[in-house]
C-alpha positions as a printed Julia matrix, in Angstrom:
78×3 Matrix{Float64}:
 198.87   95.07  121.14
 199.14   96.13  124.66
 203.16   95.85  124.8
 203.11   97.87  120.92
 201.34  100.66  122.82
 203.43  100.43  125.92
 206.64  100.7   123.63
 205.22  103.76  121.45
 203.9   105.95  125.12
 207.64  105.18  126.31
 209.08  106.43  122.55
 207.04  109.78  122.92
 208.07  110.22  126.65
 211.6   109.88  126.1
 211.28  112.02  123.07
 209.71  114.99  125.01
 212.12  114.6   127.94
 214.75  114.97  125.69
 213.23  118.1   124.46
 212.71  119.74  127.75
 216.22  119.87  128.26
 218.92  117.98  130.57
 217.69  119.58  134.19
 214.33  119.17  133.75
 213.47  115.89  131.68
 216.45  114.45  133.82
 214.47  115.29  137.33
 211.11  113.85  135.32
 213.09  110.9   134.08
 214.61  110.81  138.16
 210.83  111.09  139.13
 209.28  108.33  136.76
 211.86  105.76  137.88
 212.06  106.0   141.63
 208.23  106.12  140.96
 208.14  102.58  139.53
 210.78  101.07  141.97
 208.93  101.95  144.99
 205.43  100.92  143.09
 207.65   97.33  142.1
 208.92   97.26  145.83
 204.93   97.72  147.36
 203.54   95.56  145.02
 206.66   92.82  145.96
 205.85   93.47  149.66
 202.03   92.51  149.46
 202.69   89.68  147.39
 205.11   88.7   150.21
 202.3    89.16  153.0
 200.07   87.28  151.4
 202.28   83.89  150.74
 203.69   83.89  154.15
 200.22   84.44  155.51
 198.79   80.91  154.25
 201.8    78.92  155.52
 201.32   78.2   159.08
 204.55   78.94  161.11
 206.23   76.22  162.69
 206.19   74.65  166.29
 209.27   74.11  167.75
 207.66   72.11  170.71
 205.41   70.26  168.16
 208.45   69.29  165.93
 210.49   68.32  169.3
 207.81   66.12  170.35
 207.38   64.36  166.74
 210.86   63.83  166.21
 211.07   62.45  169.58
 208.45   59.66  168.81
 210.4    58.83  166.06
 213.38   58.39  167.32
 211.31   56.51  170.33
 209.82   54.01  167.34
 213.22   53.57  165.61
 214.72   52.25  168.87
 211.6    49.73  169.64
 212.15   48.43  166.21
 215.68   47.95  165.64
């Protein structure tokens, strides 16, 4: 129902751009785009900032040190 509703708002706002004539419903139509790409790009962003904020960065010295044991055990045992 929701997309039906979406589809017929978007029907009667291209409709009455196209009535208001190329300058003007073109800088609307200019508007309502960039509008929604930024909105798309913010919304993209905080999704971003809140993934990357639950996975803990990596050590270097940490990793170093592990992969130094295990290259340590490998030699003991073979």
């Amino acid at each position: 129902m929701y997309l039906l509703l979406s589809i017929l708002l978007a029907l009667i706002l291209g409709y009455a751009l196209l009535l208001m004539g190329p300058m003007v419903g073109g800088f609307f139509a200019f508007a309502i785009i960039t509008g929604t790409l930024f909105r798309g790009l913010y919304l993209l962003n905080d999704i971003h900032r809140r993934i990357t904020k639950d996975i803990p960065k990596p050590d270097p010295v940490k990793e170093a040190y592990e992969n130094y044991l295990k290259e340590k055990e490998s030699k003991v045992q073979g």
